[in-house]
C-alpha positions in Angstrom: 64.8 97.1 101.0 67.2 95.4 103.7 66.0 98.9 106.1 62.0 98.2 105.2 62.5 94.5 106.4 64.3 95.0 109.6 61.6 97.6 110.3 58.9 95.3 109.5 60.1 92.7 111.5 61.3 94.6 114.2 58.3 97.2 114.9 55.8 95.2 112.9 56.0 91.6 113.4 57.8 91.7 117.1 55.7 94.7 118.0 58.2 96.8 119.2 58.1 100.6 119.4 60.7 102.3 117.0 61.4 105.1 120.1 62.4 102.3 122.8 65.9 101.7 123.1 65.0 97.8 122.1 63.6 98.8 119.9 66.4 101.1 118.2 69.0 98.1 119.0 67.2 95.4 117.7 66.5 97.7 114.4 70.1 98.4 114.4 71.0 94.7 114.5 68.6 93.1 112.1 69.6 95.7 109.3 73.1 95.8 109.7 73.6 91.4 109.7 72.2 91.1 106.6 73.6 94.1 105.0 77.0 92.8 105.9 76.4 89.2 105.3 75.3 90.0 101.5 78.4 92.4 101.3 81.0 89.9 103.1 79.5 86.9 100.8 79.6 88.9 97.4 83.0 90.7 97.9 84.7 87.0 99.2 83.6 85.6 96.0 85.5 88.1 94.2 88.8 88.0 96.3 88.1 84.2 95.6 88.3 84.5 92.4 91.6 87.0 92.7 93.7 84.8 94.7 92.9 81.4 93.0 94.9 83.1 90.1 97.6 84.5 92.2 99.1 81.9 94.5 101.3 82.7 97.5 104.0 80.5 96.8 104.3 82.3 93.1 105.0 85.5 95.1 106.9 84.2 97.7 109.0 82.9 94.9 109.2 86.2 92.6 109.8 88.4 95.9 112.8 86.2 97.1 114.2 86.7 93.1 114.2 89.6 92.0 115.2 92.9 93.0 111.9 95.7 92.6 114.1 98.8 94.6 111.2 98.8 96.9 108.2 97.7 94.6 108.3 94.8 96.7 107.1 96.3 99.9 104.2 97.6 97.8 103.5 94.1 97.1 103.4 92.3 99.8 101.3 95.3 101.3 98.7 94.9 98.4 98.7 90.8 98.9 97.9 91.5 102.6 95.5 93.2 101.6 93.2 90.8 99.4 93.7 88.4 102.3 91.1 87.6 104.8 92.9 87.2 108.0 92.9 88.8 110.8 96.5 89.8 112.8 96.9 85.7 114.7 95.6 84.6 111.8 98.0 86.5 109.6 100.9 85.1 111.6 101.2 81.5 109.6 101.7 83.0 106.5 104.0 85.5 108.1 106.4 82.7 109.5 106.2 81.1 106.0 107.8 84.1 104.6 110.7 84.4 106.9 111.1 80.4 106.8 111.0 81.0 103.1 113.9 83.5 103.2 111.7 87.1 102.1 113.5 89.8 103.8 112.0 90.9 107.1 110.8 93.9 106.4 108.4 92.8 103.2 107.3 90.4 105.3 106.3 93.1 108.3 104.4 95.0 105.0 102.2 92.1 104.7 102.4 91.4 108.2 100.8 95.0 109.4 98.4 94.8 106.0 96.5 92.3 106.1 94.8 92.4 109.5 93.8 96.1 108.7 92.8 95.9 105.0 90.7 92.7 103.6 88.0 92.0 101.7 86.1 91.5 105.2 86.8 94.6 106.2 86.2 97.0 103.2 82.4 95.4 102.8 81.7 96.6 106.2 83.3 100.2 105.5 81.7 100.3 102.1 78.3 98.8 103.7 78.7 101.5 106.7 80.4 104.4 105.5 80.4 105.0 102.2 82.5 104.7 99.2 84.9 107.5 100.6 85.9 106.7 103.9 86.4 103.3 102.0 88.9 104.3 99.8 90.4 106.5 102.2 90.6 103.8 105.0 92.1 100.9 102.5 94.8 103.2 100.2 95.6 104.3 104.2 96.0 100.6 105.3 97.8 100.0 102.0 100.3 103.1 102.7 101.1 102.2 106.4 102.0 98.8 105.4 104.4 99.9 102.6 106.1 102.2 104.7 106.1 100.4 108.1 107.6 97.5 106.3 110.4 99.6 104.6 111.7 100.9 108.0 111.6 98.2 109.4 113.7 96.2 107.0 116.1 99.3 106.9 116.5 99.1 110.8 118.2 95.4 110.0 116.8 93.7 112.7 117.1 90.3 111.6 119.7 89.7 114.2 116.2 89.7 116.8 114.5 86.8 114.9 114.1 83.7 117.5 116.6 81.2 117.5 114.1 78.6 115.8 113.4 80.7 112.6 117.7 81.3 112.0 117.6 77.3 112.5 115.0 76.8 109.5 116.8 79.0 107.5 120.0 77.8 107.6 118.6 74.4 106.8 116.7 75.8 103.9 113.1 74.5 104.8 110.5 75.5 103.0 106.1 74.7 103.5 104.1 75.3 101.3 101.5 78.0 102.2 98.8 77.0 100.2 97.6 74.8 97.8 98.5 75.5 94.1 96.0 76.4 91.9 94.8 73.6 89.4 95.1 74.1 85.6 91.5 74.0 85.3 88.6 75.6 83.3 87.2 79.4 85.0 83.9 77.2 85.1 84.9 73.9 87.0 86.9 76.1 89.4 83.5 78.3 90.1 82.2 75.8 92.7 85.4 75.3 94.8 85.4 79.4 95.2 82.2 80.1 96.0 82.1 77.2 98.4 85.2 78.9 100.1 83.6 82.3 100.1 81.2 80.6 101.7 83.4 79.0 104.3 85.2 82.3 104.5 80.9 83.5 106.0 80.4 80.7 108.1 84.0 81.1 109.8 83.6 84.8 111.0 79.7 84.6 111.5 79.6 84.7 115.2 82.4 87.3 115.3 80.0 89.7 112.6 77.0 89.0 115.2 79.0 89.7 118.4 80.0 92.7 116.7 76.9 94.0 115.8 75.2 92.9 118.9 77.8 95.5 120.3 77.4 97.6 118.1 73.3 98.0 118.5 73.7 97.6 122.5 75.4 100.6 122.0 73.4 102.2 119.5 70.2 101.6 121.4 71.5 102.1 125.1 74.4 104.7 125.8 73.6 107.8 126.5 74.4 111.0 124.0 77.6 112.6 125.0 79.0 109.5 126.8 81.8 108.9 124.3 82.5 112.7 124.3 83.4 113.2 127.3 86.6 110.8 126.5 87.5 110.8 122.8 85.4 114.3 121.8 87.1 116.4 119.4 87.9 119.1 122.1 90.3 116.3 123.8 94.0 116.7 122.2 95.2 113.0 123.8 91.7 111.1 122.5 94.0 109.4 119.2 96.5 108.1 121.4 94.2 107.3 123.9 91.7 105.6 121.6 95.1 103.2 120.3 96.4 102.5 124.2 92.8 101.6 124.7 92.7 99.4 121.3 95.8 97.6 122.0 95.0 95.0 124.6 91.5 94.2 122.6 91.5 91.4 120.3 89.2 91.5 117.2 88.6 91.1 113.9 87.1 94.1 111.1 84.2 91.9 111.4 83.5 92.6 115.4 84.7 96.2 115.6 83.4 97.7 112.5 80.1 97.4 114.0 81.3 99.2 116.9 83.2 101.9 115.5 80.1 102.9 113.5 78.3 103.7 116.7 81.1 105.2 118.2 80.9 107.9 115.0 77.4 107.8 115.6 78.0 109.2 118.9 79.8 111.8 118.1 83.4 110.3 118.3 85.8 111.7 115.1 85.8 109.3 112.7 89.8 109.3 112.6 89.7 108.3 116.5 87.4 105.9 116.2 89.4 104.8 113.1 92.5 104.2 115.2 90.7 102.4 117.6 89.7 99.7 115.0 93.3 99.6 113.6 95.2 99.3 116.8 92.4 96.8 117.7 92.8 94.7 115.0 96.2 95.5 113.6 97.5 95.0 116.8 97.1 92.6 119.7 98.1 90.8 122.9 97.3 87.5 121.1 99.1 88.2 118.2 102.1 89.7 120.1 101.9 86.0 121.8 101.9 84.0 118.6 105.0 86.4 117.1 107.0 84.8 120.4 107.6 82.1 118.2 109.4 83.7 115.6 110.7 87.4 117.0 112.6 88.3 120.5 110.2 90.8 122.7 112.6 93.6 121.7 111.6 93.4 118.3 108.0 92.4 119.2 107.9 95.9 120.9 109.8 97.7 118.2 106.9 96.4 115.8 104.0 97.1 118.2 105.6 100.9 119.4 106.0 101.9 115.3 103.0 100.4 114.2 101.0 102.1 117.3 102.8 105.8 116.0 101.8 104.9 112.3 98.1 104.9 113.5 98.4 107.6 116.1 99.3 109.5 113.1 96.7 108.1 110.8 94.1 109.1 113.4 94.9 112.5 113.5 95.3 112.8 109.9 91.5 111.2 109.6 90.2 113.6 111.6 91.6 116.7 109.9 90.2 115.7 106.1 87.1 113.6 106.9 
């Protein structure tokens, strides 16, 4: 129905012929907004609903606790998960959990998480690429998070945390990270978490429509067998190169899922392209900026460098069993 309108519209209403590369761009865009609109609307709600039962503070609380022998990695990979953030916007909640006193490296599992896997992001992978590559990409996300975090905490390196977070901790200050969840009925709640999923639409908007706009420019306008030449199967170095080239980017799922769909499109593995996104959005000069605040460059880099092999590997692995 969504592909019938955009058509209508596009070659129809504006009159533009479905061979012209307008016209396959504008095509491209109209179909994929609202497909991914509807899907980043309905799937918010449901995270809504999700984490107005399960309140940070509760697991901050029960991860500082108890001892899980390495369930808790799994966790706080999970919880980065069902959050919508992307990696500078990840990094509030990440300084809460060290100011809060969670061992470093659960808090680098939700840290590398929840830029890469999110409610935003699997409704564009679901919308794009199928139930599949879905499940492959988030369980993936999921995986790297629970491992990364683990050897990281193992490596001890809480001796490289900045001067300012061993100054909160030894003064035991605490913020809260968000507000607690009201002992009200399912139905008087409704309204509050729709109107956040909602807000949750209206704050990444422009960022789904840049991306798209990409996303179709390409679509419409490069040439077959430009991406090839640079990221083509044949080319052993085109994972690694795809992340070096990922790196200094800054975007959100919502901007580069657009663009990685093309890139498949035009004949780019899937796993490369795949890397791109994650390196893009799991990892990024702005957020390397913000975690000045709370980590020494040494173990800013040590972050970025395993992080950067996690997905180097992950991108080859793609490629071999999709």
């Amino acid at each position: 129905m969504i592909q019938n309108f955009a058509d209508w519209l596009v070659y129809g209403i504006f009159g533009i012929a479905a061979d012209t590369h307008l016209g396959a761009a504008l095509n491209f865009f109209v179909y994929d907004t609202i497909k991914i609109m509807l899907l980043l609307f309905s799937i918010s709600l449901v995270m809504g609903v999700v984490n107005a039962y399960f309140p940070i503070d509760r697991l901050r609380t029960f991860l500082a606790t108890r001892k899980l022998y390495g369930f808790q990695y799994v966790l706080a990979s999970f919880f980065g998960a069902i959050t919508p953030f992307c990696s500078c916007s990840s990094i509030p909640l990440f300084i809460g959990f060290v100011k809060g006193g969670i061992p470093l490296g659960v808090t680098f599992s939700f840290l590398i998480t929840s830029p890469l896997v999110n409610e935003v992001a699997v409704a564009m992978f679901l919308g794009t690429f199928g139930l599949k590559v879905t499940l492959i990409y988030a369980l993936s996300g999921i995986i790297l998070g629970v491992v990364g975090g683990f050897i990281l905490g193992k490596l001890k390196l809480e001796p490289m945390l900045s001067e300012w977070v061993r100054k909160v901790q030894a003064t035991s200050q605490q913020e809260a990270l968000v507000w607690q969840a009201e002992h009200t009925t399912f139905a008087k709640r409704f309204p509050t978490i729709a109107k956040d999923a909602w807000g949750i639409v209206k704050g990444v908007w422009i960022y789904v429509l840049v991306g798209i706009a990409v996303g179709a420019g390409m679509h419409g306008y490069v040439p077959e067998g430009f991406f090839e030449s640079y990221l083509s199967p044949d080319n052993p170095f085109a994972v690694p190169v795809a992340v070096l080239v990922g790196i200094p980017l800054y975007a959100g799922a919502t901007g580069i899922v657009p663009v990685m769909q093309v890139l498949v499109a035009k004949g780019v593995p899937i796993g490369t392209a795949l890397a791109f996104m994650m390196a893009t959005v799991g990892l990024s000069l702005p957020e390397a900026t913000m975690l000045k605040k709370v980590m020494t460059l040494k173990l800013i880099g040590i972050f970025f460098g395993l992080v950067g092999l996690f997905i180097i590997i992950s991108g080859y692995l793609f490629n071999l069993i999709l």
